[in-house]
Backbone bond lengths (Angstrom), bond angles and torsions (degrees), N, CA, C in turn:
res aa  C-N    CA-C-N  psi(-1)  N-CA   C-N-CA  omega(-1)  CA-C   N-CA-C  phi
1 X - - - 1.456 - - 1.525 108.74 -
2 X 1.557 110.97 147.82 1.584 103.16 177.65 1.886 89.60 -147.05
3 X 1.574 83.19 132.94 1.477 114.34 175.52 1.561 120.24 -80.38
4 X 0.828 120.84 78.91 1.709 137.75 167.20 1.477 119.71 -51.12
5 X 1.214 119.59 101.09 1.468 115.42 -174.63 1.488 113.34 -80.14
6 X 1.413 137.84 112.62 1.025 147.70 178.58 1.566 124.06 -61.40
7 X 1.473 111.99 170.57 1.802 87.14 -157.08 1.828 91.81 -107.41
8 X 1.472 115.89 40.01 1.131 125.79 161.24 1.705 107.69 -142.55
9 X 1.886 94.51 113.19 0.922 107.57 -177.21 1.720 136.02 -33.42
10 X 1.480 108.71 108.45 1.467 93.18 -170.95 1.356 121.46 117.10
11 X 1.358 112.33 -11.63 1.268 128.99 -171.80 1.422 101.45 -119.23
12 X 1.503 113.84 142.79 1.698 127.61 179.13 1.099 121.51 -127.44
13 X 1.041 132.86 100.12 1.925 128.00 173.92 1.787 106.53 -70.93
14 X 1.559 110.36 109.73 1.538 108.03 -161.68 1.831 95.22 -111.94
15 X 1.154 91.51 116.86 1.835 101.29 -179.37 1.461 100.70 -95.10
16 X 1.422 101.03 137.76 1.673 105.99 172.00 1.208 98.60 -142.96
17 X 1.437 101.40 154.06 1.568 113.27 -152.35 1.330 107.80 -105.96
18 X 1.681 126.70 142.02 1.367 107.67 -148.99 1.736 70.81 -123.53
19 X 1.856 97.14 150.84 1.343 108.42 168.14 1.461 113.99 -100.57
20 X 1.482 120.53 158.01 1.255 111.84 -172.20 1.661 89.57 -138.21
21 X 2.005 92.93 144.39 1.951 99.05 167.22 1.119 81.34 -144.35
22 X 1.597 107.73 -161.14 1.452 138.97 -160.62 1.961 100.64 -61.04
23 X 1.270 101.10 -32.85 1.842 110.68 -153.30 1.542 89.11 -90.89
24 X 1.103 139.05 -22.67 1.525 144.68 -164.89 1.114 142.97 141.66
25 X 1.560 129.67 -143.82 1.332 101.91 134.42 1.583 144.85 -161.49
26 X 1.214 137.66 -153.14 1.839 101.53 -147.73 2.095 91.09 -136.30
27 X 1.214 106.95 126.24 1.351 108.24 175.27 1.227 131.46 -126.74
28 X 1.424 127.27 95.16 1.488 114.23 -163.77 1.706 112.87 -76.74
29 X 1.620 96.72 135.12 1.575 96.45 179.38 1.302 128.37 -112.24
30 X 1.199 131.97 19.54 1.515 155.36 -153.88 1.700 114.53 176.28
31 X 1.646 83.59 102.18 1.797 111.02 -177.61 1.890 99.82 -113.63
32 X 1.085 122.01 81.92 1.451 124.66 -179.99 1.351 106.28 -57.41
33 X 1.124 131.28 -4.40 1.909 117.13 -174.59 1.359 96.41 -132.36
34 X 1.551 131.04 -6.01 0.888 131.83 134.34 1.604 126.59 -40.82
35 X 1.346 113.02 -51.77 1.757 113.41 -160.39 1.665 89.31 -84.92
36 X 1.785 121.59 -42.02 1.773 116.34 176.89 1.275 113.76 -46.53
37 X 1.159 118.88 -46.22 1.778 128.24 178.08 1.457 91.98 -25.32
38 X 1.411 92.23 -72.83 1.685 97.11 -165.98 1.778 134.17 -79.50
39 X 1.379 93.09 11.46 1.897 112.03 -171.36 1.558 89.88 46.80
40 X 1.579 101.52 87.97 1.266 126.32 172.32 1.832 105.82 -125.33
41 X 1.020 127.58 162.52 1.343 141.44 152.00 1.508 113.05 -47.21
42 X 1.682 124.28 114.08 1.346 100.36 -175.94 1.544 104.32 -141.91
43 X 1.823 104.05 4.82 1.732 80.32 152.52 1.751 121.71 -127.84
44 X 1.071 129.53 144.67 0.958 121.29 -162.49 1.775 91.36 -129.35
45 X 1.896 108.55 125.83 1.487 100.47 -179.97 1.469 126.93 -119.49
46 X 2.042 87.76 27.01 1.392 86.28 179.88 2.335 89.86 -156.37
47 X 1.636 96.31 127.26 1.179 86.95 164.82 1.434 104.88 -153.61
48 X 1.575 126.01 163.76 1.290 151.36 -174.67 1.306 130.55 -120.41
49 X 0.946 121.66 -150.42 1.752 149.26 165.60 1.415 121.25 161.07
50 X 1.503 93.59 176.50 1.476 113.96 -155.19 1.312 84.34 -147.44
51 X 1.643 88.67 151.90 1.632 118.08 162.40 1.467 126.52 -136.75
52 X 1.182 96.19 142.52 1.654 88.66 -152.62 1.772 98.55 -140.87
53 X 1.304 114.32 138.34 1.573 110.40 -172.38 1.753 114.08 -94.60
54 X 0.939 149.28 156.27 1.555 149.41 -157.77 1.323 99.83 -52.20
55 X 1.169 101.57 145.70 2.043 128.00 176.05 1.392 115.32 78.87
56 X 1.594 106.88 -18.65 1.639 127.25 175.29 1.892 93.10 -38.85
57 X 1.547 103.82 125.10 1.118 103.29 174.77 2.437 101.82 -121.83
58 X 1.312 100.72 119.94 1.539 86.28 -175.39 1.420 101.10 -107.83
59 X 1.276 155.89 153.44 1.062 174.56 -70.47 1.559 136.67 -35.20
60 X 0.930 135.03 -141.84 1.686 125.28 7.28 1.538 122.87 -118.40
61 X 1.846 82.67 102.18 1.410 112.69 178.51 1.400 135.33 -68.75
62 X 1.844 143.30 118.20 0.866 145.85 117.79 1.386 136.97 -91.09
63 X 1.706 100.13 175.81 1.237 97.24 -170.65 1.595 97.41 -122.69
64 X 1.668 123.34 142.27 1.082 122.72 160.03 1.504 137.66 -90.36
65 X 1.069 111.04 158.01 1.535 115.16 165.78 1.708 121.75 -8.43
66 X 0.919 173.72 -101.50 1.707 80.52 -130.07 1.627 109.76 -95.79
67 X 1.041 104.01 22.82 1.635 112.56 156.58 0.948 141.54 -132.96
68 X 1.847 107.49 63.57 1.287 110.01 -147.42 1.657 93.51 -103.77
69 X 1.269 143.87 173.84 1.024 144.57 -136.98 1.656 127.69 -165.89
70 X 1.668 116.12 112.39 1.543 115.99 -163.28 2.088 74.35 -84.41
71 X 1.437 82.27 148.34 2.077 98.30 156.30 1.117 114.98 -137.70
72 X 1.304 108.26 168.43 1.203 114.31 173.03 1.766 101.57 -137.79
73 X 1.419 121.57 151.59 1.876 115.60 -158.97 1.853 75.08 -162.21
74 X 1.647 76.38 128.60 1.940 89.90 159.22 1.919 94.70 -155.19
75 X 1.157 93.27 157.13 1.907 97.99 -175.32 1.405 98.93 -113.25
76 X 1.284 110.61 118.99 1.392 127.17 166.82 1.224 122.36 -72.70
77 X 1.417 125.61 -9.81 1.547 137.75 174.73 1.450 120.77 179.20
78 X 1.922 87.59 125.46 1.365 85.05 -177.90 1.729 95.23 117.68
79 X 1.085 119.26 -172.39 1.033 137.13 -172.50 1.718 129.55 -132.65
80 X 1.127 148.80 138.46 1.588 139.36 157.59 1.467 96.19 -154.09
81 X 1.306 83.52 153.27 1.758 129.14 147.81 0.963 102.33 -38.36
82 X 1.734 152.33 149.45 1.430 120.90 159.90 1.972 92.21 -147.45
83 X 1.287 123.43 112.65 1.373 123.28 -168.84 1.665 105.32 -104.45
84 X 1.680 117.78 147.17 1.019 117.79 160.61 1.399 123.68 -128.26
85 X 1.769 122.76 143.29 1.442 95.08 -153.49 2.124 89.85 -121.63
86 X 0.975 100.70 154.37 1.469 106.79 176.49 1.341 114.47 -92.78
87 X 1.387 133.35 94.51 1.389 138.42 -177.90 1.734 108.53 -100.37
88 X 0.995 119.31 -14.58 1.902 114.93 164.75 1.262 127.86 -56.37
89 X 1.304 108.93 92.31 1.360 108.70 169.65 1.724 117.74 -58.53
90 X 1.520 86.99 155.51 1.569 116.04 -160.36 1.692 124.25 65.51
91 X 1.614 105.59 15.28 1.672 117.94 176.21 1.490 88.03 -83.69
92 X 1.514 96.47 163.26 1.711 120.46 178.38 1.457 96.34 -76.76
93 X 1.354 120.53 -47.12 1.507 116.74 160.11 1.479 150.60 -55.32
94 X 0.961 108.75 -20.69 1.201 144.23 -174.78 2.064 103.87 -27.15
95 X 1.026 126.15 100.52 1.268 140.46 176.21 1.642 104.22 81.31
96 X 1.510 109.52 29.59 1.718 110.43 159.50 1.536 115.90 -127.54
97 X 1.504 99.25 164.25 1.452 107.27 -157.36 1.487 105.99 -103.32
98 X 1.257 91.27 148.42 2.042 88.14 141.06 1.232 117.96 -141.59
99 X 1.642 118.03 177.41 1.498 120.46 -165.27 1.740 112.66 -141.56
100 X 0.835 124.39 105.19 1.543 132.45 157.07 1.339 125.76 -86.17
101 X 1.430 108.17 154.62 1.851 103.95 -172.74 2.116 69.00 -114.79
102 X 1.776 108.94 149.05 1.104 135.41 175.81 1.210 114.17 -125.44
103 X 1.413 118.49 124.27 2.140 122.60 -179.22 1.220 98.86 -148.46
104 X 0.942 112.59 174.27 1.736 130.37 164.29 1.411 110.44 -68.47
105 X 1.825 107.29 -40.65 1.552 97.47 -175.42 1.482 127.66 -91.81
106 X 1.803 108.54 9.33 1.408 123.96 171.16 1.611 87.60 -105.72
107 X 1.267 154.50 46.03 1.317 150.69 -165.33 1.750 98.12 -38.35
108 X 1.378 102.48 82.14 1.204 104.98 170.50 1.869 116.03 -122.95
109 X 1.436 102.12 163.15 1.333 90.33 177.91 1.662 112.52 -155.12
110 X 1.101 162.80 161.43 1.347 156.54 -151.90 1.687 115.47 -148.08
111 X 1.184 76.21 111.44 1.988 94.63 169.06 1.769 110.17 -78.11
112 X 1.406 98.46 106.31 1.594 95.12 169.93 1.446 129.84 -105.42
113 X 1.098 137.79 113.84 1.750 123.19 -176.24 1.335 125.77 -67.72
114 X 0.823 118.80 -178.32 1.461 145.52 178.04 1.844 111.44 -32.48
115 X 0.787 157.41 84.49 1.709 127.14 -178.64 1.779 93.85 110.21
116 X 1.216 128.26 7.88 1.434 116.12 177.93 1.635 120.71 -123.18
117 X 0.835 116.78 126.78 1.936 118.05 -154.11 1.640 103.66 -86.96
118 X 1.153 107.87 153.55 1.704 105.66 -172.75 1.173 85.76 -141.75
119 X 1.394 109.36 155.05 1.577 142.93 167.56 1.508 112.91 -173.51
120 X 1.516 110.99 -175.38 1.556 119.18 -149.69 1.668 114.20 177.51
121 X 1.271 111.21 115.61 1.233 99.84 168.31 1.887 107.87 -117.53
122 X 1.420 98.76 159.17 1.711 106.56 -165.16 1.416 98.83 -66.47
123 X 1.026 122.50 165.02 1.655 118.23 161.77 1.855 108.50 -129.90
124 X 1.173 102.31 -18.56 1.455 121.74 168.12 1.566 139.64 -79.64
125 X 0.878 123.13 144.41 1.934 110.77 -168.61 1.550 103.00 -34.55
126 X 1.914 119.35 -56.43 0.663 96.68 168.78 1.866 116.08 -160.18
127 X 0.910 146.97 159.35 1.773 128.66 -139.15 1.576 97.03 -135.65
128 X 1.391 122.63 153.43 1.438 120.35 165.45 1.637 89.20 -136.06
129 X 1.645 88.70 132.25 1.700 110.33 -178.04 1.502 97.06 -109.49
130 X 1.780 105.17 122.49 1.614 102.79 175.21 1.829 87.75 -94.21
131 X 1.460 92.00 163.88 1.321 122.04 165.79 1.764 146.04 -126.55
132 X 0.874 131.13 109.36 1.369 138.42 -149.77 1.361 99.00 -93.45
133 X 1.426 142.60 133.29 1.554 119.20 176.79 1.682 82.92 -142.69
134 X 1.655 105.35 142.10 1.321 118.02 140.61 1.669 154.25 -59.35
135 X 1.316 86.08 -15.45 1.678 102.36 166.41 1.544 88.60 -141.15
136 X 1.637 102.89 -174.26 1.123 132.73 -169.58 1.607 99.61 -102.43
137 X 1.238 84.24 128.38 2.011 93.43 -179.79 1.509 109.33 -32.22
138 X 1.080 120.34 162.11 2.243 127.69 175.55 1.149 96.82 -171.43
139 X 1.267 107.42 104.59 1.847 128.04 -170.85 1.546 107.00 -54.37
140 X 1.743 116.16 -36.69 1.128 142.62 174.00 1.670 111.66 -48.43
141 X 1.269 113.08 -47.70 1.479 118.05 163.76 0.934 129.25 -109.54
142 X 1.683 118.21 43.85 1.644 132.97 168.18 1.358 105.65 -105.63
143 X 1.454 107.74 117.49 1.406 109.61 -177.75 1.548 103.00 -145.93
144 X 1.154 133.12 -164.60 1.746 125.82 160.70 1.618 99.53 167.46
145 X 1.270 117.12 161.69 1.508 115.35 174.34 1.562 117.25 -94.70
146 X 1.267 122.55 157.74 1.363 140.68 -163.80 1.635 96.54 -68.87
147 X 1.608 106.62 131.74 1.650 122.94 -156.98 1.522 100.82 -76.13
148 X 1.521 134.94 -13.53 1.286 129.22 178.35 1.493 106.64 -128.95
149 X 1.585 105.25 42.94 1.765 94.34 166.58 1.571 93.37 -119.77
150 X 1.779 123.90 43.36 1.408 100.21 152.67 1.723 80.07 -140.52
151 X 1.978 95.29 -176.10 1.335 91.15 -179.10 2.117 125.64 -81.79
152 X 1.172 92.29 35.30 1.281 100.77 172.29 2.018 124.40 -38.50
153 X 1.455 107.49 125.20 1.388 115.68 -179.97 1.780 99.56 -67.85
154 X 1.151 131.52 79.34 1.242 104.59 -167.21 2.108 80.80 -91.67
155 X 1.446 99.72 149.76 1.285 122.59 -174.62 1.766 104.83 -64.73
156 X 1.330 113.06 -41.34 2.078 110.86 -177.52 1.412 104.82 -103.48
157 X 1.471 90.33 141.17 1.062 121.56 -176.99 1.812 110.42 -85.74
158 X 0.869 119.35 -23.09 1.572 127.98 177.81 1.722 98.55 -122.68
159 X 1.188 125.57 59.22 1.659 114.57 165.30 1.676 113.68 -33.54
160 X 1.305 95.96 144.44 1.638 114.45 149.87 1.542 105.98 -105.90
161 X 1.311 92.75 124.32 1.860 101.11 -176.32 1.669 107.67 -132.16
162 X 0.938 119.33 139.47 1.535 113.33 159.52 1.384 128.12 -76.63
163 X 1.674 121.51 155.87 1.260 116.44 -165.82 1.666 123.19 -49.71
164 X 2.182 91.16 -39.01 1.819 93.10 -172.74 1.158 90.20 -98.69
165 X 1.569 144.02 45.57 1.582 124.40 149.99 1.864 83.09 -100.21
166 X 1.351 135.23 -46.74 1.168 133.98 -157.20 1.858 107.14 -79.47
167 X 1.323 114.63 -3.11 1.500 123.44 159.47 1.653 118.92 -109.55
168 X 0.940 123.17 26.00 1.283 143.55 170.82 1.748 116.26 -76.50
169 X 1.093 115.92 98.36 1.604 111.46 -158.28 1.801 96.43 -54.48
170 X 1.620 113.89 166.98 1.527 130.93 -166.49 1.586 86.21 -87.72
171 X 1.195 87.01 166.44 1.514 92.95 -172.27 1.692 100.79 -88.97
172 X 0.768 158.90 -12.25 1.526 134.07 124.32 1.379 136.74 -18.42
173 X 0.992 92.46 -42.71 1.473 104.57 -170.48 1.823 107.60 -87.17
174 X 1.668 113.82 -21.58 1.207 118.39 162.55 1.710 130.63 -50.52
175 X 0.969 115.52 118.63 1.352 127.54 164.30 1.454 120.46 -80.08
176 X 1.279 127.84 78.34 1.519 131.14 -154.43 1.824 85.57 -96.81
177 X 1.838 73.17 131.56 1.905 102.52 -173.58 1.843 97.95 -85.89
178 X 1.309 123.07 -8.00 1.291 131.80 173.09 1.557 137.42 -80.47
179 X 1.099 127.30 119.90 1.537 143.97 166.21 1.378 124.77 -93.49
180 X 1.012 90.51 115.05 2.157 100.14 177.56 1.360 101.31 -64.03
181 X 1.706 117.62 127.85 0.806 124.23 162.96 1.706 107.53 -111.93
182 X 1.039 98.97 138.20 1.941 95.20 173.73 1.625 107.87 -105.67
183 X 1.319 80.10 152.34 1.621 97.00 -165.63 1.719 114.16 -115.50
């Protein structure tokens, strides 16, 4: 596995290398003394997925205080867009993005911290996004900013969005409960 430092502080694009034989093939996605090496996030006691059919656009979701939440998201099939947004005030980043394309056959996957918003739209018929979470979901601190109030390349031209991703205040209008801490 190799840990890719992202150009928002705190964030890692972690490639793991998938082996291939006759039967298929095999990709490990969780190296725990891998992520300590680096004073990374390394337990996570609750994770999921989603499936989502092309142009499906989902976030961009965080969670705040006091359940705010490191993840980790790689797509086992299928394809997306996959955006991360920097909402910590006093970061060098602070209201900029970045963008990765996520598959099985780029076996990639993304460490996000504390204070940083994720979303994704499919680009594929149709994609399943796993999810790694550090706490346990709290509906109470699910919040995220509205997916077209920055200048994001989003790839569709006709999104599929849900009602509360499309009532999600712009990120202006966000009051981020977050502070960059450097490490």
């Amino acid at each position: 596995m190799e840990v890719r430092p992202c150009p928002l502080p705190g964030c890692y694009e972690i490639l793991t290398p998938i082996l291939h034989d006759n039967r298929g093939t095999f990709c490990k996605t969780f190296l725990k003394h891998l992520l300590k090496e680096k004073g990374m996030q390394t337990e996570f006691p609750e994770e999921f997925y989603s499936t989502s059919e092309k142009n499906v656009i989902r976030g961009l979701h965080v969670q705040t205080p006091p359940g705010a939440t490191v993840k980790m998201v790689y797509c086992p099939y299928g394809e997306v867009f996959d955006v991360i947004v920097d909402l910590r005030k006093g970061s060098p980043t602070y209201g900029k993005f970045h963008t990765f394309r996520l598959s099985p056959e780029a076996a990639n996957e993304l460490y996000i911290p504390e204070g940083v918003a994720h979303g994704f739209c499919v680009l594929s018929t149709e994609a399943v996004l796993v999810y790694r979470a550090s706490q346990e979901h709290d509906q109470r601190s699910d919040t995220g900013i509205r997916f077209d109030s920055l200048d994001i390349p989003w790839p569709s031209k006709k999104p599929i969005v849900s009602d509360r991703d499309r009532s999600l205040p712009a990120f202006g209008d966000f009051r981020s409960p977050f502070t960059f801490q450097s490490t």
